[in-house]
VOMIMAR-248589 format. One record per residue: residue number from 1; residue in one letter; x, y, z of N, C-alpha, C in turn. Coordinates in Angstrom, 3 decimals, padded with zeros to 6 digits. Example, Ala and Ser with C-alpha at 12.3 -4.5 7.8 and 13.67 -1.06 7.14 Angstrom:
- 1,A,013.190,-005.690,007.800,012.300,-004.500,007.800,013.200,-003.300,007.800
- 2,S,012.850,-002.250,007.080,013.670,-001.060,007.140,012.900,000.030,007.870
// end
This chain:
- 1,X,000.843,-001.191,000.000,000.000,000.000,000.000,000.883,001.247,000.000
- 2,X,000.372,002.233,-000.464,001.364,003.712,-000.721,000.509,004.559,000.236
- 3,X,001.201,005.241,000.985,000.511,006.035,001.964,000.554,007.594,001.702
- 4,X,000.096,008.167,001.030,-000.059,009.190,000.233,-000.781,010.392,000.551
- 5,X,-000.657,011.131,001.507,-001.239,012.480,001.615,-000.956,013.714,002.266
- 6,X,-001.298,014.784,002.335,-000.829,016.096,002.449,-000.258,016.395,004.170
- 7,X,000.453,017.169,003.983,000.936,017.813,005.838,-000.360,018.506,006.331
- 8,X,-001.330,018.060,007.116,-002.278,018.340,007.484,-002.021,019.399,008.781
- 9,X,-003.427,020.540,008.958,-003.816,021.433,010.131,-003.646,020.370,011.388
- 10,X,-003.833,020.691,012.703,-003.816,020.496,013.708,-004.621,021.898,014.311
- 11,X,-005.055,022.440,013.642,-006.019,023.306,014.198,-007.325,023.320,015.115
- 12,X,-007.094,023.285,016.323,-008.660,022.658,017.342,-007.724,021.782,017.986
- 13,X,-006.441,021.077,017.906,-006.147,020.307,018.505,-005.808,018.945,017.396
- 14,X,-004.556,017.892,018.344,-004.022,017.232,017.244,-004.650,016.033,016.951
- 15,X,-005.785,015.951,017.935,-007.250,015.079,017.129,-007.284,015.502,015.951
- 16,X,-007.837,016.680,015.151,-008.256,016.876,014.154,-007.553,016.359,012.763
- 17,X,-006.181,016.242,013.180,-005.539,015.695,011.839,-005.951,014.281,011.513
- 18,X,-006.354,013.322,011.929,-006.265,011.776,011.068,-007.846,012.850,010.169
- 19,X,-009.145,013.267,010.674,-010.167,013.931,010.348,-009.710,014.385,009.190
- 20,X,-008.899,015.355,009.133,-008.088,016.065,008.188,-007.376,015.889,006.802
- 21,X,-006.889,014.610,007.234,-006.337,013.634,006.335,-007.385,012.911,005.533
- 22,X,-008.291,012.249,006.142,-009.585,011.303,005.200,-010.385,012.084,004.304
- 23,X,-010.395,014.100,004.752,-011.392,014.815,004.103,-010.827,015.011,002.690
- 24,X,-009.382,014.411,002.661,-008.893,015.093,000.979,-008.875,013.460,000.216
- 25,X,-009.279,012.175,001.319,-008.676,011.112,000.264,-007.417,010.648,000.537
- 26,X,-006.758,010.590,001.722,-005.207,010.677,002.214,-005.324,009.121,002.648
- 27,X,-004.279,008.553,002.248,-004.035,006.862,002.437,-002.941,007.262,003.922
- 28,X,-002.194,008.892,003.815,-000.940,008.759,005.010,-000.875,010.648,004.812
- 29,X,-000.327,010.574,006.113,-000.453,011.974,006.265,000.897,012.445,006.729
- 30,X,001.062,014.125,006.909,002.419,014.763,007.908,001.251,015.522,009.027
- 31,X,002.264,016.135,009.685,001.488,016.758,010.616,002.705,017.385,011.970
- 32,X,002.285,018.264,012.026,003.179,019.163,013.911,002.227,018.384,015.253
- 33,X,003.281,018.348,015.705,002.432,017.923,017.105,002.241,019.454,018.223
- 34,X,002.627,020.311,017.321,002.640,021.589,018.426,002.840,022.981,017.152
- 35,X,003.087,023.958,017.283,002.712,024.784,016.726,004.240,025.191,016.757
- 36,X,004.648,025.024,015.174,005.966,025.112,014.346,006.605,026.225,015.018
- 37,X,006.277,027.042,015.070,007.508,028.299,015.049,006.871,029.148,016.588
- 38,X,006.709,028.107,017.332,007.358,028.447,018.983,007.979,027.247,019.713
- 39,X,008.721,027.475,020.771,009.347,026.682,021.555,008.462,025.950,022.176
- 40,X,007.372,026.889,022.997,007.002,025.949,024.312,005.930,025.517,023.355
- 41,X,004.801,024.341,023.781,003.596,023.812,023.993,002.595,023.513,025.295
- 42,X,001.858,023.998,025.292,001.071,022.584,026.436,000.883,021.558,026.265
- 43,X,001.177,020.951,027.476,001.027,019.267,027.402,-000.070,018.532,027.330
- 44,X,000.190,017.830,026.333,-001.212,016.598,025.970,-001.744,016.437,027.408
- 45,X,-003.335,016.618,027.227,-004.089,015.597,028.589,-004.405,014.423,028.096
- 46,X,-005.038,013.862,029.031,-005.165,012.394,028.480,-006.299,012.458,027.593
- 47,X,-007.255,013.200,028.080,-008.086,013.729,026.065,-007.299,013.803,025.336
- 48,X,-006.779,014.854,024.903,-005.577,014.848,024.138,-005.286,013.197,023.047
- 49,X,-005.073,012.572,023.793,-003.844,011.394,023.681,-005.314,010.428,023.233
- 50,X,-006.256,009.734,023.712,-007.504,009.665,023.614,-007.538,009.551,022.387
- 51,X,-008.466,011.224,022.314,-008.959,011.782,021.261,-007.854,011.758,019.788
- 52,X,-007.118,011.451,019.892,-005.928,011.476,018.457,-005.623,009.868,018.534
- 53,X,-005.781,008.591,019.193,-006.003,007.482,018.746,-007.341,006.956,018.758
- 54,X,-008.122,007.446,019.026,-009.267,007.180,018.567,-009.653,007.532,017.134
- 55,X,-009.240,008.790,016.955,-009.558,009.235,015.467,-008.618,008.642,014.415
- 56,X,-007.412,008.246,014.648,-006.498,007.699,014.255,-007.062,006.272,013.923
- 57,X,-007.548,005.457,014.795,-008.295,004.145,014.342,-009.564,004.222,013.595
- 58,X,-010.422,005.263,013.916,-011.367,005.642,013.281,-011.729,005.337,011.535
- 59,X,-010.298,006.529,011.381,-010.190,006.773,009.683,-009.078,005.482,009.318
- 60,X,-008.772,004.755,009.965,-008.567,003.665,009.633,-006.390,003.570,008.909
- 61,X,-005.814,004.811,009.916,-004.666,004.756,009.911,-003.760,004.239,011.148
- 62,X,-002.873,003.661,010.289,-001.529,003.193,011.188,-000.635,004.213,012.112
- 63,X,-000.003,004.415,012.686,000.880,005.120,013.360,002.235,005.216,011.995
- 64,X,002.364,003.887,011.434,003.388,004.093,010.368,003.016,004.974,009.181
- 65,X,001.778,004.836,008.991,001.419,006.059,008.087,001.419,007.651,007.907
- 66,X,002.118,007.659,009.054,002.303,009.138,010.007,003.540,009.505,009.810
- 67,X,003.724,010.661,009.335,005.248,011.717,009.768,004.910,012.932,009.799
- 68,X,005.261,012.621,011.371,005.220,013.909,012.084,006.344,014.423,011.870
- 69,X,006.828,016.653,011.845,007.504,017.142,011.526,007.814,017.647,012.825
- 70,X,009.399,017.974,013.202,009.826,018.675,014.225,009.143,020.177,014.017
- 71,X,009.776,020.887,014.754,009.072,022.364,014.392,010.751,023.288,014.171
- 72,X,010.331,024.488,013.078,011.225,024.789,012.499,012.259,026.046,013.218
- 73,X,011.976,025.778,014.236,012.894,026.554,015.452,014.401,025.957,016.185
- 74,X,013.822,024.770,015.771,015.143,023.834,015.980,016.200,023.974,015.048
- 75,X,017.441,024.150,015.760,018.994,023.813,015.257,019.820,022.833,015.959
- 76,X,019.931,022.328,015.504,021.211,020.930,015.973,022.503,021.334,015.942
- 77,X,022.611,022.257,014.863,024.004,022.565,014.171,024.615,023.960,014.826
- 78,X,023.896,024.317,015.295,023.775,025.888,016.402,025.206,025.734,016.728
- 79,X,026.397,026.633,016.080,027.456,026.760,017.216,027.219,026.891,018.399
- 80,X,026.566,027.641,018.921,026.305,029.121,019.974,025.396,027.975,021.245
- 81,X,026.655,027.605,022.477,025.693,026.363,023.023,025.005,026.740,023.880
- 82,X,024.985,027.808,024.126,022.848,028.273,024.783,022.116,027.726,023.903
- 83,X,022.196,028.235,022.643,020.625,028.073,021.660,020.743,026.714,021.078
- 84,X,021.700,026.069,021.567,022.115,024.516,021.184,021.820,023.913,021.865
- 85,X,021.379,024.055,023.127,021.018,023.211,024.396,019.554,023.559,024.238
- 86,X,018.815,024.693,023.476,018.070,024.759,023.816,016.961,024.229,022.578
- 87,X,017.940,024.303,021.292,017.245,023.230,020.742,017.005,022.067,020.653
- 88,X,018.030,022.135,021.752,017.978,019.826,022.071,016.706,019.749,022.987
- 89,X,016.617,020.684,023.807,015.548,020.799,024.962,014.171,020.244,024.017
- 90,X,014.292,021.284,023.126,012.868,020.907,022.730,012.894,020.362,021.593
- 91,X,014.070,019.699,021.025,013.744,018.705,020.176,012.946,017.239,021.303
- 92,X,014.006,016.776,022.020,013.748,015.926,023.128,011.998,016.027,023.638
- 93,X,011.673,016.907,023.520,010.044,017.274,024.175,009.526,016.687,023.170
- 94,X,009.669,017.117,021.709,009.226,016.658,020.628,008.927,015.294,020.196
- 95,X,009.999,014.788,020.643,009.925,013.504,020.701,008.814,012.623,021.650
- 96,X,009.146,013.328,022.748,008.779,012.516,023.741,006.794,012.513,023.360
- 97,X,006.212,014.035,022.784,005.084,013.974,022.153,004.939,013.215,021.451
- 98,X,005.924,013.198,020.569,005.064,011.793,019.216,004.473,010.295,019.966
- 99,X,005.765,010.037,020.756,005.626,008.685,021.891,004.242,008.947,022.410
- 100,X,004.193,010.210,023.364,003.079,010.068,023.743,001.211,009.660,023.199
- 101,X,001.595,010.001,021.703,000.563,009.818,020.491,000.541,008.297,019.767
- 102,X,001.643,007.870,020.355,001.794,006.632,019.822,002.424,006.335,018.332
- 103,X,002.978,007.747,017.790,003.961,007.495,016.385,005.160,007.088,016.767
- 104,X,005.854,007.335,015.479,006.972,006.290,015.462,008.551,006.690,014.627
- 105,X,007.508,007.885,014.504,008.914,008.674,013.522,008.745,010.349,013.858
- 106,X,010.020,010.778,013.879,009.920,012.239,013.762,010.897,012.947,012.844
- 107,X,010.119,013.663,011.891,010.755,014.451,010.734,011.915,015.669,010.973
- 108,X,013.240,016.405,010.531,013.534,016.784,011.573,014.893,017.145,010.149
- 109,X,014.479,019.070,010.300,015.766,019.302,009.801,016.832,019.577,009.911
- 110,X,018.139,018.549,009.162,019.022,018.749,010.259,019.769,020.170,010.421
- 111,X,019.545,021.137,010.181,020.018,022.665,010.387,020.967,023.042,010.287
- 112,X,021.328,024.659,010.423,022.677,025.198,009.700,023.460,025.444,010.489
- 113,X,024.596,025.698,010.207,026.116,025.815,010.984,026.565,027.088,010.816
- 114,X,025.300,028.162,010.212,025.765,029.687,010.472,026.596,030.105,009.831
- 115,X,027.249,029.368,009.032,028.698,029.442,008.630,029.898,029.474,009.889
- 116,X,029.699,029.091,010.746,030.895,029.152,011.783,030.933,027.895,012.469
- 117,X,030.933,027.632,011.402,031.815,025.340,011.587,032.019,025.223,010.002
- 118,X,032.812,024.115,009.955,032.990,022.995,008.949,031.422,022.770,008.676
- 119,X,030.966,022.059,007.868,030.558,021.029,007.500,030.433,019.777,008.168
- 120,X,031.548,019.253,008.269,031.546,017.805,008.571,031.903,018.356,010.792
- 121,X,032.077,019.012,011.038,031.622,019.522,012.476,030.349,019.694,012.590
- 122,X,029.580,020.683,011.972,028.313,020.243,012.002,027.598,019.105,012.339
- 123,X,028.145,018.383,011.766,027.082,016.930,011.019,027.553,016.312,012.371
- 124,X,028.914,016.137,013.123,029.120,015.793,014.069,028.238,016.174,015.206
- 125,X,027.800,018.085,015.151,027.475,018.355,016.526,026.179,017.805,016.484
- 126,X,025.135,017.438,015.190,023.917,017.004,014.869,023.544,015.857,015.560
- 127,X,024.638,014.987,015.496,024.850,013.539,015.455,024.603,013.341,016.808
- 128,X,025.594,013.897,017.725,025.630,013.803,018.844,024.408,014.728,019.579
- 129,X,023.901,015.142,019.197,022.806,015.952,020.167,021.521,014.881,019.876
- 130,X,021.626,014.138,018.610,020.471,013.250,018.391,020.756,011.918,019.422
- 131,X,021.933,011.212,019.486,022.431,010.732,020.373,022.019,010.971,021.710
- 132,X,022.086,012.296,021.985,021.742,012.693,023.434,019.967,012.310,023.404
- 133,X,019.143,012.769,022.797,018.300,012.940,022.757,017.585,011.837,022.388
- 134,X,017.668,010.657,021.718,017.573,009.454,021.933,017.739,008.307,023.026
- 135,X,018.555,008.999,023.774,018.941,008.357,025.371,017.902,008.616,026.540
- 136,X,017.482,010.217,026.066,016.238,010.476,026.563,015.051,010.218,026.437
- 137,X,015.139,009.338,025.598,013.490,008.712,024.775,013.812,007.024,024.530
- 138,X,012.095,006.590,023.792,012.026,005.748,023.414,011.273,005.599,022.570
- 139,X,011.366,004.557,021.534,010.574,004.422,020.426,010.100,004.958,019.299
- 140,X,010.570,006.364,019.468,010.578,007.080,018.147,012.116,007.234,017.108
- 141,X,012.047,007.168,015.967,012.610,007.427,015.133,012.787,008.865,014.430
- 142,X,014.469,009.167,014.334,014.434,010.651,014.106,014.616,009.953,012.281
- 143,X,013.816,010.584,011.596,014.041,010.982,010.234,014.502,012.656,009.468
- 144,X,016.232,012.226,009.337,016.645,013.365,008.737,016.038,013.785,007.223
- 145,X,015.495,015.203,007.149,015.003,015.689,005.814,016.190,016.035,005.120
- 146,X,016.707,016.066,003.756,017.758,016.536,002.800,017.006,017.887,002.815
- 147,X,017.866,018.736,002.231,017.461,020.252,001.994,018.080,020.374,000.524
- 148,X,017.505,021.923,000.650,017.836,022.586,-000.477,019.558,023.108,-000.591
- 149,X,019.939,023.039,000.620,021.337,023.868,000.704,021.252,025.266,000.321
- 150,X,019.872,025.813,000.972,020.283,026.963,000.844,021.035,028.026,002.372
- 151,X,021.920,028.529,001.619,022.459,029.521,003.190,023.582,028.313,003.301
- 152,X,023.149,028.048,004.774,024.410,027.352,005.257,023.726,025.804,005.962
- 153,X,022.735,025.556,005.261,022.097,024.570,005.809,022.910,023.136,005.261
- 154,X,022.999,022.382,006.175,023.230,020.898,005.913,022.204,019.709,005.241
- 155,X,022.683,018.842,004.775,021.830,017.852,004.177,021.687,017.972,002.594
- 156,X,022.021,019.154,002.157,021.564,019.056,000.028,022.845,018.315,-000.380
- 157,X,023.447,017.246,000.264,024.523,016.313,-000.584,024.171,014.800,000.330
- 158,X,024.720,013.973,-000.571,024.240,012.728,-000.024,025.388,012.249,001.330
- 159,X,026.622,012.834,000.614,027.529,012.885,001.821,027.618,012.953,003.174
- 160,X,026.706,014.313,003.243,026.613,015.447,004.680,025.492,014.324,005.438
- 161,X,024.235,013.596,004.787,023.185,012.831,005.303,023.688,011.610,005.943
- 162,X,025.017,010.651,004.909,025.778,009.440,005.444,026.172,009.833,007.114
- 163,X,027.101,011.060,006.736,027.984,011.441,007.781,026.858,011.673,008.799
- 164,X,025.709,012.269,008.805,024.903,012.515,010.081,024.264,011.224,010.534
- 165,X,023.986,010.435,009.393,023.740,009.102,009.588,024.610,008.018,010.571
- 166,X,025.717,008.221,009.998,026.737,007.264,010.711,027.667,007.859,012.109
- 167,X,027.389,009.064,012.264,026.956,009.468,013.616,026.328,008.700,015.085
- 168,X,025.054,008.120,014.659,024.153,008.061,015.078,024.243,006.882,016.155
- 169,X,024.387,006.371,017.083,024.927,005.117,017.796,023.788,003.860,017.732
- 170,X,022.672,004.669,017.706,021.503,003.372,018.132,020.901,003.410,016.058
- 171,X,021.414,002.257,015.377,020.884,002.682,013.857,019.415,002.296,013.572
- 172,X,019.017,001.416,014.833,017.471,001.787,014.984,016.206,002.297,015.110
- 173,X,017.025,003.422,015.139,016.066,004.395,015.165,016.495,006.227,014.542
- 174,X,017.246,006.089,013.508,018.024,006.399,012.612,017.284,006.494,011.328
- 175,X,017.002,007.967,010.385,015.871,007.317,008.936,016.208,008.518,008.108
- 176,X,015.885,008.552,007.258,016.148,009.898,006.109,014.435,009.867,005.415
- 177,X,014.515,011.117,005.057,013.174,011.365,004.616,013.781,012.131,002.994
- 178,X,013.394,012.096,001.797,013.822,013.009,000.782,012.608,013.564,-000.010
- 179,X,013.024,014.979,000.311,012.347,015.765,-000.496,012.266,015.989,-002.000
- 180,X,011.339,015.678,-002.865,011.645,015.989,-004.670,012.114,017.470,-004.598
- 181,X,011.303,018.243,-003.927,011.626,019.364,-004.427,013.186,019.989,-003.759
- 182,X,013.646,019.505,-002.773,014.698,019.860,-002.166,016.079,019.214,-002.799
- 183,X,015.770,017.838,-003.231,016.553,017.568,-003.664,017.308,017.677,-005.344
- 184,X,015.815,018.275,-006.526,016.669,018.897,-007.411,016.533,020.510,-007.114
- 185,X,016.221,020.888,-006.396,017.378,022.205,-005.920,018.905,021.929,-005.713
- 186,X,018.724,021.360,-004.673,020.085,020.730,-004.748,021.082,020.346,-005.992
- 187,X,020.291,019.704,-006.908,021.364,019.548,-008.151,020.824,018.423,-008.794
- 188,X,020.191,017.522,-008.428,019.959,016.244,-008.715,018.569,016.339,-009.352
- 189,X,018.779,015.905,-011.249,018.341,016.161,-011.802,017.227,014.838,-011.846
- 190,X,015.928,014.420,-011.388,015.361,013.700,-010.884,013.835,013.770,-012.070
- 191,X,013.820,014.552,-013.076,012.791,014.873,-014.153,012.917,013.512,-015.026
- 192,X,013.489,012.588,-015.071,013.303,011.381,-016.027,013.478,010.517,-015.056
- 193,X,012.939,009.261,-015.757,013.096,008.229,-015.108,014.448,007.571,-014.769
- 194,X,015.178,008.071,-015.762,017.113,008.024,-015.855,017.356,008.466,-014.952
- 195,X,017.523,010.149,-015.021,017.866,011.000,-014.251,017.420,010.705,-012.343
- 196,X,016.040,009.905,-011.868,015.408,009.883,-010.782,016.106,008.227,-009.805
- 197,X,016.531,007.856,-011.184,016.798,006.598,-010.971,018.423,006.503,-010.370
- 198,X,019.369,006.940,-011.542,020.911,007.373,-010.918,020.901,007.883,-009.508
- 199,X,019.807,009.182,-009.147,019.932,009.477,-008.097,019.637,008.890,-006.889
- 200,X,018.906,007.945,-006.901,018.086,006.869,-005.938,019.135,006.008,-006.120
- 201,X,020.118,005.394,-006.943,021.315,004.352,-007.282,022.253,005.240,-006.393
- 202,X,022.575,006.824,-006.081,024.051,007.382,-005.759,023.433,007.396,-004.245
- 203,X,021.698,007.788,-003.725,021.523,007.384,-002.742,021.796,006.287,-001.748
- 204,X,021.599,005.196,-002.477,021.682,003.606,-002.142,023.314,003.018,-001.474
- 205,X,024.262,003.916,-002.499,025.858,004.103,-002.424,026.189,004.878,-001.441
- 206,X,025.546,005.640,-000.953,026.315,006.238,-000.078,025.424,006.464,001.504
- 207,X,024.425,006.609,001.181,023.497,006.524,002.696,022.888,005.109,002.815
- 208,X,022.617,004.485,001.736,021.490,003.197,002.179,020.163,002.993,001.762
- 209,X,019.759,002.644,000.888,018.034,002.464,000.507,017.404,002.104,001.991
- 210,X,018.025,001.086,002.989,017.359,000.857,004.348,017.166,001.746,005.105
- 211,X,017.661,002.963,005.085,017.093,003.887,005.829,016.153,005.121,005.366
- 212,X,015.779,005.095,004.064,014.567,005.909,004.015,013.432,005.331,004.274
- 213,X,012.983,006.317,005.082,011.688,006.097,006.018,010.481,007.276,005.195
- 214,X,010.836,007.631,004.748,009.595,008.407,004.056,009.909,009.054,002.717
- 215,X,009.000,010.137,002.303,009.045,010.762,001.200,008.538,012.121,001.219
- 216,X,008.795,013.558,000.775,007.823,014.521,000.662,007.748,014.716,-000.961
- 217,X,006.470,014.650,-001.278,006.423,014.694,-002.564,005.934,016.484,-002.838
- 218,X,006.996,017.128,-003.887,006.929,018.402,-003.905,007.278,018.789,-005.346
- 219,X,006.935,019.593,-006.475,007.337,019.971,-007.472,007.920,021.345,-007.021
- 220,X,009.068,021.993,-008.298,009.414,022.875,-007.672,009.313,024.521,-008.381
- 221,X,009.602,024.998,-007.536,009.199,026.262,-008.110,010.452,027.119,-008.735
- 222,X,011.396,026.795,-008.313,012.934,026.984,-008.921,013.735,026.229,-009.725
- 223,X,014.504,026.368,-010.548,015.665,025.346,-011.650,016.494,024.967,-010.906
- 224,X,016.685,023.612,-011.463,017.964,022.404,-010.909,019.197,023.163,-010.439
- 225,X,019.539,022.900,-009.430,020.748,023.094,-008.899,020.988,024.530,-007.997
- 226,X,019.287,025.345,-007.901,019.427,026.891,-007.766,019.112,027.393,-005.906
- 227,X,019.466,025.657,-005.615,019.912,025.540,-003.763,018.646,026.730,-003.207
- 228,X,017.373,026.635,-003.541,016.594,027.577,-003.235,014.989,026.414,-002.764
- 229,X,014.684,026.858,-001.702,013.565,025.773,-001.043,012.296,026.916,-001.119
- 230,X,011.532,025.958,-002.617,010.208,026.716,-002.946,009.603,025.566,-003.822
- 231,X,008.650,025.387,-003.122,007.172,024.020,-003.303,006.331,024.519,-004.542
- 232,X,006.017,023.588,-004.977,004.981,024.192,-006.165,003.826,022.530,-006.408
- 233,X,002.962,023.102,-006.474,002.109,021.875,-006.764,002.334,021.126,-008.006
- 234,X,002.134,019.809,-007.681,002.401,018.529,-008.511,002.342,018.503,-009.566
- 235,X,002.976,018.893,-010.768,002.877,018.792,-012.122,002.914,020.043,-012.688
- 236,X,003.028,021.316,-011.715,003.238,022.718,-012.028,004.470,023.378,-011.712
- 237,X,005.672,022.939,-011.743,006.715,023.534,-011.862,007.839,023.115,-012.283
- 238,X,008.779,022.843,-012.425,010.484,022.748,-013.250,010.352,020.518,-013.321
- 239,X,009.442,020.510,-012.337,009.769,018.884,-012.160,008.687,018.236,-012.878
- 240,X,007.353,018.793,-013.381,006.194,018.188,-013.705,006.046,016.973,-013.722
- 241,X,005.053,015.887,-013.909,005.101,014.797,-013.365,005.397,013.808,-013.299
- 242,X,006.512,013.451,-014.369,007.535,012.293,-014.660,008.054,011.531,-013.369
- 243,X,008.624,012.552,-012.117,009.116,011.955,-011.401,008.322,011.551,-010.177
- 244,X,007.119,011.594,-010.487,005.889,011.251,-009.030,005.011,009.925,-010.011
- 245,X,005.119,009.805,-010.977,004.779,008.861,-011.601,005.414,008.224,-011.533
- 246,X,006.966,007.845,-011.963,008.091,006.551,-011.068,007.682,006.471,-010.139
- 247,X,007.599,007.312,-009.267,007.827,007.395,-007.713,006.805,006.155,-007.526
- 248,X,005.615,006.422,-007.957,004.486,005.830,-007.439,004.149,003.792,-008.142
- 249,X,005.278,004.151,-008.947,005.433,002.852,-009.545,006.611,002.015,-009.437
- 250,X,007.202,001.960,-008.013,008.353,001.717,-007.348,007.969,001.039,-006.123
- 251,X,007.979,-000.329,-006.044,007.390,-000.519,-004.786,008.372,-000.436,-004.137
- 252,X,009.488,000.123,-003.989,010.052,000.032,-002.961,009.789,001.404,-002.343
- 253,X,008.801,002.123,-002.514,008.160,003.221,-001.877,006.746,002.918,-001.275
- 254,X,006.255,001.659,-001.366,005.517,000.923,-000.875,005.380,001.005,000.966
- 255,X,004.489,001.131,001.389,004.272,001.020,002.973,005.165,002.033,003.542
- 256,X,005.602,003.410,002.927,005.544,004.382,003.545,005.197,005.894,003.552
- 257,X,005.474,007.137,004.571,004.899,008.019,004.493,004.919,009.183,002.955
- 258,X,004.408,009.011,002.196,004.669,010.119,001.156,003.491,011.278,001.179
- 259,X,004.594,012.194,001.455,004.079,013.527,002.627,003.750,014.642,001.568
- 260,X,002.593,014.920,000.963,002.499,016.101,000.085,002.842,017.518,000.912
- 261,X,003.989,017.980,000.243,003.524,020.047,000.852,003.547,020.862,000.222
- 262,X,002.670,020.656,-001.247,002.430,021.680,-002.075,001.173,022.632,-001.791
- 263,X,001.507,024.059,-002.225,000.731,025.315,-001.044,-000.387,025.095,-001.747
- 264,X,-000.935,024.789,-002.643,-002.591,025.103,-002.979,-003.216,023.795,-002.423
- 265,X,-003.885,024.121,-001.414,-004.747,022.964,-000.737,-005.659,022.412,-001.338
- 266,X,-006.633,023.160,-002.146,-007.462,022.772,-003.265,-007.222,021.949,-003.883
- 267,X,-005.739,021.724,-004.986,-005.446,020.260,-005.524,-005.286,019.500,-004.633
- 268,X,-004.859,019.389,-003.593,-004.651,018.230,-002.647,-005.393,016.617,-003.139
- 269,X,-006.489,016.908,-003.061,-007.583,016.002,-003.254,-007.107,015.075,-005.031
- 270,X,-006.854,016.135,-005.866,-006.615,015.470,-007.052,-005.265,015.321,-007.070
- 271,X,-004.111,015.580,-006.306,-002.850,015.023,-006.546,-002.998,013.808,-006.138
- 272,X,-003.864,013.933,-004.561,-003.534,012.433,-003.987,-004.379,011.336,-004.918
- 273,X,-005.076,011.804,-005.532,-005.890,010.839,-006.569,-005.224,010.526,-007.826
- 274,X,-004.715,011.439,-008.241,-003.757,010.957,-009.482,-002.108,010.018,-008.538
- 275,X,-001.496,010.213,-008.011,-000.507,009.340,-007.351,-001.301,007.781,-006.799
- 276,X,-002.178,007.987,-006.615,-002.654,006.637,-006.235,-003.490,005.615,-007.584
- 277,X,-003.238,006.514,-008.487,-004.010,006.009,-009.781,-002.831,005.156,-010.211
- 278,X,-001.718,006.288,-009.968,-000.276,005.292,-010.509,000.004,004.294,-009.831
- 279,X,-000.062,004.028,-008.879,000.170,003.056,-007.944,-000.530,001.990,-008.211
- 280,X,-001.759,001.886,-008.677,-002.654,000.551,-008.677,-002.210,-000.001,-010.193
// end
């Protein structure tokens, strides 16, 4: 089965997303467990927790069908170790929410180095704060997102993802997530079936086909290689739909999260219907 649908609201509370997900036709969803661009949250009550597996069994989804996204306040890569401790703080919280919901993965970008590190220091200080923060938890899985490389962000090479990868002490709970649209920003020309295929072959070589744990399916709004992170709906920009049509005819993308986050909500409904057309 292909689990196929959009980064859903949490608006009213994080009941509302499995709801959210079934209203467009969604086989699998994304979703925040807290509200992206602040630190703190309030803590789940046991409504809360309840009410989001109940609805969760309801519409008739798995916990694996789920990727949940960190929130975009987090840096791993933070020289500066106040705001480095303090994104571990609440990455660690983050975590410990999904557990509490009963998922199983958490999405999670690995962030920039400001320009005041290496590269491969970075990926080290990443490594080890996930480390830390895994010691503090259980049962969830961090899934690193690739980026665009824009600025000074880590992850738009397959390299920088190994190295944060092989970091990692416990490889159980260890996953990569890849973005279409992030990754031909990046460079990787992914518009043919050639072109989508080499890159999924240089993936395999250097990080591992066993550790992707998901997918965000994104067309883009910028040209190959122009390290610039801008979404465009499915079949409307530089990538049109060559490479979501493989995608969807690959079972080895089979039984996991493929996370739409293209901005017009309106297609939602007919992307996830055309990707699942390919699939059958």
């Amino acid at each position: 089965m292909y689990f196929v649908g959009p980064h859903v609201s949490i608006k009213g509370g994080v009941g509302q997303a499995p709801a959210n997900a079934a209203a467009v036709g969604a086989t699998g969803f994304g979703m925040f467990t807290k509200n992206q661009v602040q630190w703190r949250a309030a803590a789940f009550s046991a409504e809360d927790r309840t009410r989001f597996a109940a609805a969760l069994a309801e519409r008739g989804y798995a916990p694996e069908q789920v990727l949940p996204h960190a929130g975009y306040l987090i840096n791993l890569a933070n020289p500066d170790d106040t705001a480095h401790a303090k994104a571990l703080t609440s990455f660690v919280g983050e975590l410990q929410r999904c557990a509490e919901l009963g998922l199983t993965m958490l999405n999670l970008h690995p962030g920039s180095h400001l320009r005041k590190l290496e590269p491969s220091a970075a990926c080290a200080r990443v490594a080890s704060a996930i480390n830390e923060a895994l010691r503090q938890t259980r049962g969830v899985t961090v899934v690193i997102e690739n980026t665009a490389g824009q600025g000074a962000c880590l992850g738009a090479t397959f390299e920088e993802l190994a190295a944060l990868v092989a970091g990692v002490e416990d490889q159980k709970r260890i996953g990569i997530c890849l973005d279409t649209a992030h990754t031909f920003a990046a460079g990787f020309d992914i518009r043919t079936a050639g072109g989508l295929q080499r890159t999924l072959d240089a993936f395999d070589q250097l990080v591992g086909f066993r550790y992707l744990r998901g997918l965000h399916l994104n067309d883009s709004k910028v040209s190959l290689g122009s390290r610039v992170d801008r979404h465009e709906s499915l079949g409307q920009g530089h990538l049109g739909w060559e490479p979501f049509r493989q995608i969807m005819q690959d079972a080895r993308f089979a039984n996991l999260p493929l996370v739409i986050e293209t901005p017009d909500e309106a297609r939602w409904p007919g992307e996830i219907r055309q990707l699942l057309d390919w699939a059958r």
